[in-house]
N, C-alpha and C positions, 0 to 999 in steps of 0.2 A: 392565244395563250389561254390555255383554262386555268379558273379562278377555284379554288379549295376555297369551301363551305367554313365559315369564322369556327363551327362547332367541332371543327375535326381539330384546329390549331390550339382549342384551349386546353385539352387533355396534354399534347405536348409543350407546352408552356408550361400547365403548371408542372410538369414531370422534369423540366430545366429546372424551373426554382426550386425542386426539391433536393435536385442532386447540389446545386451551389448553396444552399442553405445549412447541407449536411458537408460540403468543402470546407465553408467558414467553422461551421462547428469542430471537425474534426481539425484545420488548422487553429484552432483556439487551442482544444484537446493537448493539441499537442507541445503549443507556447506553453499550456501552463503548466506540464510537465519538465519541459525543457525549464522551467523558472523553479517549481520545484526540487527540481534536483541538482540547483544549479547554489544550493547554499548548503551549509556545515549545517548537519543534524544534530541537535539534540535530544539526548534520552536525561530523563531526569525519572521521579517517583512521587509516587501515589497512593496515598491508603486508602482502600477500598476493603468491600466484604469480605474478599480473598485474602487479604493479607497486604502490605507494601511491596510493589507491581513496577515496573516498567512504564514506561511511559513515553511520546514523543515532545518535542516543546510545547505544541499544544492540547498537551494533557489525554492525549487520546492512547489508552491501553495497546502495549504493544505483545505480541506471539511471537511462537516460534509454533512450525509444522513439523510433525517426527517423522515425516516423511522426506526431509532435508538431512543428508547427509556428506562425512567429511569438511563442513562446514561451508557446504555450494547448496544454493535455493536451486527445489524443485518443483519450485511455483511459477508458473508461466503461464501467458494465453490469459483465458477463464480466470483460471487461477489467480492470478496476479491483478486482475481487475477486479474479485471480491473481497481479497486480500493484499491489499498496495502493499510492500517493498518499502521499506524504510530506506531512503537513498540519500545518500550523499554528496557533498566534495570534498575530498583529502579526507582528517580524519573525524571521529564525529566528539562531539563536544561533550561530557558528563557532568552532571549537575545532581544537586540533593544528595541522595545517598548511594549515588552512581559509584562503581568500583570503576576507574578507567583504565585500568592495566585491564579488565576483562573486555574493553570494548576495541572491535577491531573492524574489519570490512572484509567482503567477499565481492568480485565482480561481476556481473550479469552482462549480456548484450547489450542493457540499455546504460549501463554506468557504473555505479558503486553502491550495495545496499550495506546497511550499518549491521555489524554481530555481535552478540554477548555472549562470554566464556563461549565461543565458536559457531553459535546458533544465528542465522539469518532472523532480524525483528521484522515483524508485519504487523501494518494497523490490517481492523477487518472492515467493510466498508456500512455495516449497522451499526456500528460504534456511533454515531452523530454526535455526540457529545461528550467534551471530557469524564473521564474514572465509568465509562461505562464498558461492560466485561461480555458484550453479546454473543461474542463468539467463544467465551470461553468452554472447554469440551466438545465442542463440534468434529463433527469425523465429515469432513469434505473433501474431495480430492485426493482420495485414499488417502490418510492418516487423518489424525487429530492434529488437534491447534490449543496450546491454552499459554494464559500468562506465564510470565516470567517474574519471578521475585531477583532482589539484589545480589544475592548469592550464584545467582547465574540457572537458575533449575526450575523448571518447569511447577506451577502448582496446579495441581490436580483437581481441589477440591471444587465443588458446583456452588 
């Protein structure tokens, strides 16, 4: 029986621990999504630069893309990982100066994401911290993205 040189086995070892390292990571990925989406959303509000904004429970600036239409997200893939999906269970909860005859839900492959007066809400994922508007006016993914005020409509301003 011929014996393989220790220095050929190490390249392949460490090339196992990296695929099972990237297994645990992405089954974490995917628990903490599944945990995620697995509670009643909250949209509550925010005054900011812009004006009183949308917002999720925890205070993070919520969009809409104009590239969404009949009220079905066209954010996917890419998409959808720069811009997470406000997702739900059942229906989503309204808080502050939330109108909740305007909040509704549309369904995705992955569940249910939360709407305003018919608009898919997305956090953007530079937002790091509550009342911050990073994304606001941004043209990604062909269209634009900007806040929502309580009235249901899109604010414009930079």
């Amino acid at each position: 029986m011929r014996r393989r040189p220790l220095l050929l086995l190490i390249p392949a070892a460490a090339l196992v621990l990296v695929l099972a390292l990237a297994g645990i990571a992405t089954a974490a990925g995917h628990s903490s999504a599944r945990k995620a989406a697995s509670k009643q959303a909250v949209v509550t509000t925010r005054k900011t630069k812009l004006g009183t904004i949308l917002v999720n429970g925890q205070g993070r600036s919520l969009y809409l893309f104009e590239k969404d239409k009949g009220g079905k997200s066209a954010c996917s893939g890419a998409c959808a990982k720069a811009w997470p999906p406000l997702m739900t269970t059942g229906k989503a909860k309204a808080a502050g100066g939330v109108n909740a005859k305007l909040l509704g839900t549309t369904k995705r492959s992955n569940g249910t994401q939360v709407t305003y007066n018919g608009h898919p809400l997305y956090t953007f994922f530079q937002d790091t911290k509550a009342g911050q508007t990073k994304g606001q006016g941004s043209n990604f993914f062909g269209a634009l993205w900007y806040v929502m005020g309580t009235n249901g409509k899109q604010i414009t301003k930079s």
